[in-house]
C-alpha positions as CSV (number, residue, x, y, z in Angstrom):
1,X,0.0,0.0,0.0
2,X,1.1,3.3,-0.8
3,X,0.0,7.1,1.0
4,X,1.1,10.4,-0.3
5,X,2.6,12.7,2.1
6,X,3.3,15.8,1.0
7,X,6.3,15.7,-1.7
8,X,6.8,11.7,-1.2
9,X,4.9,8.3,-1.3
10,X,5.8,6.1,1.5
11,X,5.5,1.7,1.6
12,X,3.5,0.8,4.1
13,X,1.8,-2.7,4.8
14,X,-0.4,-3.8,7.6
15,X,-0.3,-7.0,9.5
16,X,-2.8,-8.3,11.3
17,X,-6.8,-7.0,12.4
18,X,-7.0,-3.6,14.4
19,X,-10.6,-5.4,14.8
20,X,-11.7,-8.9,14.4
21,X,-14.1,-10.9,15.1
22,X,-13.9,-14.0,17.4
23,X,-17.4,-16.0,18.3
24,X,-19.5,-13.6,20.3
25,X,-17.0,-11.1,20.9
26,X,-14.9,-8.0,18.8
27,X,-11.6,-7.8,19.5
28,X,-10.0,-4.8,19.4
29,X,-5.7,-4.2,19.3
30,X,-3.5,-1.3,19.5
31,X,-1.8,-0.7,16.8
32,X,2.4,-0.6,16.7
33,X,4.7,1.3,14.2
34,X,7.8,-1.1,13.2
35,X,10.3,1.5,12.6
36,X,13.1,0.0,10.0
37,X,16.5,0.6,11.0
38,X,19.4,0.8,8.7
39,X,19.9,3.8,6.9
40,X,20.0,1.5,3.7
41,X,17.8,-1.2,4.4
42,X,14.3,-1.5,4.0
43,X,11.5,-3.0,6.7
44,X,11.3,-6.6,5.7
45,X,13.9,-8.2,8.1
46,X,11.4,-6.7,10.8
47,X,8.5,-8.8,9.1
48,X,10.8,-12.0,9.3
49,X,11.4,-11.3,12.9
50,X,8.3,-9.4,14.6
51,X,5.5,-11.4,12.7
52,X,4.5,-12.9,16.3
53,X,4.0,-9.5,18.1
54,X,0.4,-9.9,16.0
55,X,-0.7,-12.2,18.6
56,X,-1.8,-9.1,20.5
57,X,-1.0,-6.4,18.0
58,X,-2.0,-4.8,15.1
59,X,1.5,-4.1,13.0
60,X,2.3,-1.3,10.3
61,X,5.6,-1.1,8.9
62,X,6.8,1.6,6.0
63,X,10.4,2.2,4.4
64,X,11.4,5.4,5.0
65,X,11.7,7.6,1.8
66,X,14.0,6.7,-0.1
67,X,14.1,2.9,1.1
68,X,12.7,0.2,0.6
69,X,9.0,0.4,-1.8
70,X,9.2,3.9,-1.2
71,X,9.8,6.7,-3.6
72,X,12.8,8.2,-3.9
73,X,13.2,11.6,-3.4
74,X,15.4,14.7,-3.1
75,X,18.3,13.2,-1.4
76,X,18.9,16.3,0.7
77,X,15.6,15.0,2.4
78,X,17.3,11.4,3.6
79,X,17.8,12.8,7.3
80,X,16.4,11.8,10.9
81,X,14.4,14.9,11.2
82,X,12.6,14.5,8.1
83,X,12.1,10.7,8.4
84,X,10.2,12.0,11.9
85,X,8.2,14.4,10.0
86,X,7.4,11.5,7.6
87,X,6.5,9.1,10.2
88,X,4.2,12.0,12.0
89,X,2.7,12.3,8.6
90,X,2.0,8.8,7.8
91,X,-0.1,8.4,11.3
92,X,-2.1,11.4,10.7
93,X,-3.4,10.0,7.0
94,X,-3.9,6.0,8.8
95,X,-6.0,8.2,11.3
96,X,-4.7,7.3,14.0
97,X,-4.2,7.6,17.6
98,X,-1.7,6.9,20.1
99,X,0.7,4.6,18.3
100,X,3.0,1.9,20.0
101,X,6.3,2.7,18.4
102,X,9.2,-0.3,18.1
103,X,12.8,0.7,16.2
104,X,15.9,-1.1,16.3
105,X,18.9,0.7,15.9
106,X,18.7,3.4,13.4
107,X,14.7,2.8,13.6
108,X,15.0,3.3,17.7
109,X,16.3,6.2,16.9
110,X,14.0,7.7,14.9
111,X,11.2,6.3,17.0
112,X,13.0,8.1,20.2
113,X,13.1,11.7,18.4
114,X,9.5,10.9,17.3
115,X,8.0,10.5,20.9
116,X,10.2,13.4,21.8
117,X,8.6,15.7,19.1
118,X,5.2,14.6,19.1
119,X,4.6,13.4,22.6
120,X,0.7,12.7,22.1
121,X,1.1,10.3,19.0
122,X,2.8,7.6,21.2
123,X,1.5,5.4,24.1
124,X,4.1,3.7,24.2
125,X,7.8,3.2,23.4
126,X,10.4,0.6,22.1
127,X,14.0,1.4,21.6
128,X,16.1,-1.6,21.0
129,X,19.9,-1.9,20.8
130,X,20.3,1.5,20.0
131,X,21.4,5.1,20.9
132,X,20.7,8.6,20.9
133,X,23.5,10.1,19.9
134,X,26.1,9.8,17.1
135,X,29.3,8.8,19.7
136,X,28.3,5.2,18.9
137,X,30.0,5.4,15.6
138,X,33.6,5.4,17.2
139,X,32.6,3.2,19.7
140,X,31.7,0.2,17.1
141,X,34.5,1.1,15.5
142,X,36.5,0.7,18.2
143,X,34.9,-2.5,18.8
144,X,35.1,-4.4,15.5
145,X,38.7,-3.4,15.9
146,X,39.1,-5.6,18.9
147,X,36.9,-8.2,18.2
148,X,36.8,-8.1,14.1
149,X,38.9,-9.7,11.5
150,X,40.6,-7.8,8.9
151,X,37.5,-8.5,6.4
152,X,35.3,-7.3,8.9
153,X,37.1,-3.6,10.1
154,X,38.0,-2.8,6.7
155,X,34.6,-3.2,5.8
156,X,32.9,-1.8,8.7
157,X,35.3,1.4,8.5
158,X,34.0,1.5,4.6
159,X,30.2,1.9,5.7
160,X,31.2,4.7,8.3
161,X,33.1,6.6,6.0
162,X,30.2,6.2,3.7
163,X,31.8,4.4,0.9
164,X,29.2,1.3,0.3
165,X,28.3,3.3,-3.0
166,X,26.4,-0.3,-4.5
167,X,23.5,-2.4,-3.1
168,X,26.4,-5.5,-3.1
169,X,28.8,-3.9,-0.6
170,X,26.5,-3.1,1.8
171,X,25.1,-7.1,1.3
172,X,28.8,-7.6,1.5
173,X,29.2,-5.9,4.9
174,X,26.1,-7.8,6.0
175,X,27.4,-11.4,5.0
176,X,30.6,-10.2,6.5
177,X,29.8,-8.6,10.1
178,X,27.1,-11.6,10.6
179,X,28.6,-13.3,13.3
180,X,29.4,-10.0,15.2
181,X,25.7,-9.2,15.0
182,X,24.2,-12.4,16.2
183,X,25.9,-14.3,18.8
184,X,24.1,-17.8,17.4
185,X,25.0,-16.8,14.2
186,X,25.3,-19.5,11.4
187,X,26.4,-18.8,7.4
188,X,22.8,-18.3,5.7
189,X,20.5,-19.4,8.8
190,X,19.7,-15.5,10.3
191,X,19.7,-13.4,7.2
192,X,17.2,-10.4,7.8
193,X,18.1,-9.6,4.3
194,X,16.3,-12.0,2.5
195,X,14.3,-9.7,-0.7
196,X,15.6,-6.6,0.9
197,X,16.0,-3.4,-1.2
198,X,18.9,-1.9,-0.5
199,X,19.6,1.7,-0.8
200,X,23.0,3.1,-0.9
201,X,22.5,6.7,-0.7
202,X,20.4,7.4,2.0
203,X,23.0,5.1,4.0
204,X,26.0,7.0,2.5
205,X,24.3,10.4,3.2
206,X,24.0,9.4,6.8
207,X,27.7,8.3,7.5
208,X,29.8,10.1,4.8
209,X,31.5,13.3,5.3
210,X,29.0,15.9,6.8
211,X,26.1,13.1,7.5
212,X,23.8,13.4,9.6
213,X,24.6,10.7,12.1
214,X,28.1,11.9,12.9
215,X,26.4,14.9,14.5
216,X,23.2,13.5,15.7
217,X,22.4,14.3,19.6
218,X,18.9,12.8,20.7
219,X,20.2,13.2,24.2
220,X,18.8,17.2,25.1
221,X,15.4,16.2,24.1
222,X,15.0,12.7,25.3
223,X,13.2,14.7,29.1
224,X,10.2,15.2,26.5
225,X,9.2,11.7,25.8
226,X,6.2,11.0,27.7
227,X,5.4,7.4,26.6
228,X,5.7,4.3,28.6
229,X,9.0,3.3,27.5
230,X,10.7,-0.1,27.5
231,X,14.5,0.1,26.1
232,X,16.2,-3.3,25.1
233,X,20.0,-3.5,24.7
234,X,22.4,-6.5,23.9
235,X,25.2,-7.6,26.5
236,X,27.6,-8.6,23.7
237,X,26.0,-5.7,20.9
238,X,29.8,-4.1,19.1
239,X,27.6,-1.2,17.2
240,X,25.3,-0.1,20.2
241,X,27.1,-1.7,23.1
242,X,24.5,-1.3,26.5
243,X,26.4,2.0,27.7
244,X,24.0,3.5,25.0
245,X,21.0,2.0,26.4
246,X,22.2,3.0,30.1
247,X,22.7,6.6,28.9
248,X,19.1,7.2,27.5
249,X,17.9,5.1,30.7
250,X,19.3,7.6,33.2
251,X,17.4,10.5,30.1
252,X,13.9,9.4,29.6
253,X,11.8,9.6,32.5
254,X,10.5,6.1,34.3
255,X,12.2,4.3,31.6
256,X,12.8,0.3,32.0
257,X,15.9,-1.1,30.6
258,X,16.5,-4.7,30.2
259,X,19.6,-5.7,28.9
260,X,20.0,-9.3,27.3
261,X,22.8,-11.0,28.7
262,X,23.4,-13.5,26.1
263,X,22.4,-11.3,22.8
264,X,24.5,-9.1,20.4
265,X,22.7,-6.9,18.2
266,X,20.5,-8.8,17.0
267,X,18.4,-10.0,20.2
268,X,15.6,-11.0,18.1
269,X,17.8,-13.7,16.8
270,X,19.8,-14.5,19.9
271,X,17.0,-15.1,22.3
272,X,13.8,-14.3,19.8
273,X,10.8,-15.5,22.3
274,X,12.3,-13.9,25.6
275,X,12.1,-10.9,23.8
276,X,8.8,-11.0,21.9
277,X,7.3,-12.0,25.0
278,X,8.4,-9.2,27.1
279,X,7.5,-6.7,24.2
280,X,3.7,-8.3,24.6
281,X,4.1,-8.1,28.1
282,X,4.9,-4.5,28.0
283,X,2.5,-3.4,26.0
284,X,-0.6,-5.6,27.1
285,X,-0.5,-4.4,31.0
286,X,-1.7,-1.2,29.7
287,X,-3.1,-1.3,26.4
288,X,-5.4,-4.4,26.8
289,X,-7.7,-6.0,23.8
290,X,-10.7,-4.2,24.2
291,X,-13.5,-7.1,24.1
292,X,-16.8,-5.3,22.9
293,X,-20.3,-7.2,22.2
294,X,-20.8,-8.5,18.4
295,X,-24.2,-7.3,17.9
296,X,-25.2,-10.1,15.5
């Protein structure tokens, strides 16, 4: 499905019933934004990994302009604050409400400095195995030189200089920097990537020389975030190591933070039901099914 936002068409798809009927009864579920992460990717890997969050939710997931299904657009637009706006934009025209809001890495991101900006459009909040501030560049750096091979930092210091300039080196990095994402990782067995579209320029115009992640800083307005907010980290993550998670912890008001002892990055893959269950969890102590009559 496709909705016009101003000067762009976004993707978006929709997975599961906001309402559905079961016997006697409607059932009613709150709806989450799956907030792609990247810059470069698109929001399939999140469909490969998140489908069970459906049990209890209703999910929406969209590629950011210039991702993904999405249209392309002027490429001075591929920034945080205008992937914000376009997210903003994309609830207004579903119509809706409150949103639960779920991003993983560059996605958490986004979905932090969404909440911050439009406080009454989320409920509720899901950072995972991110940051909010661009300092985590040097520190994965840092780390895949410690715990990388020569493959892997030459490769890794390629995407943050933001030289992956064809959709095969950044599937290159990807095949490369698996087993430092996922500590279960095995060759072919946890690719997210899977009929991904991948984008090179947004993801170059985010690391290059003048991007926009080498100066982000989320951190001043992380004290506006109203939502309930449940931030997930990775004991053994190299890009967004759990001093990150700790950091926005101590910055968002009544946070919780749970840290996965035995994931990397990608905690969805290293301990996928402990993690889905506590996002259900999360959410469904305060954002219950609503169970209304069926007037048949």
């Amino acid at each position: 499905m496709r909705a016009k936002l101003d000067d762009v068409v976004l993707f978006f798809d929709v997975d599961s019933l906001s309402v559905r009927p079961e016997g006697a009864e409607i059932l009613e579920r709150p709806t989450a934004f799956m907030v792609h992460g990247g810059p470069g990717t698109d929001h399939v890997g999140q469909k490969l990994r998140y489908g069970p969050l459906t049990a209890r939710l209703q999910l929406v997931y969209f590629d950011h302009r210039g991702h993904g299904r999405s249209d392309r657009a002027d490429p001075s637009t591929y920034t945080l604050d205008q992937n914000v706006k376009d997210m903003e934009a994309l609830r207004r025209h579903l119509g809706l409400g409150p949103i639960i809001s779920i991003g993983a890495g560059y996605g958490g991101m986004v979905a932090m400095a969404h909440a911050a900006r439009y406080p009454a459009a989320v409920s509720h909040l899901i950072p995972c195995v991110t940051a909010a501030h661009g300092g985590y560049i040097a520190r994965a750096l840092a780390n895949v030189a410690e715990r990388g091979s020569p493959a892997q930092i030459a490769i890794a210091k390629a995407l943050f200089a933001g030289e992956l300039d064809k959709a095969e080196k950044t599937l290159d990095f990807y095949r490369l920097a698996g087993p430092l994402f996922a500590r279960s990782f095995r060759p072919g067995a946890h690719s997210t990537l899977k009929g991904a579209i991948i984008a090179p320029e947004p993801q170059n115009r985010a690391f290059g020389a003048g991007g926009h992640l080498n100066a982000l800083d989320l951190r001043p307005e992380l004290s506006q975030i109203t939502a309930k907010t449940l931030i997930i980290a990775g004991r053994h993550d190299w890009m967004f190591p759990p001093e990150f998670s700790e950091e926005m912890h101590r910055l968002i008001d009544g946070a919780r933070l749970e840290i996965f002892e035995n994931s990397g990055h990608m905690v969805v893959v290293d301990e996928p039901e402990r993690v889905l269950d506590l996002i259900l969890d999360f959410v469904s102590g305060d954002v219950p099914t609503k169970v209304v009559p069926n007037g048949d």
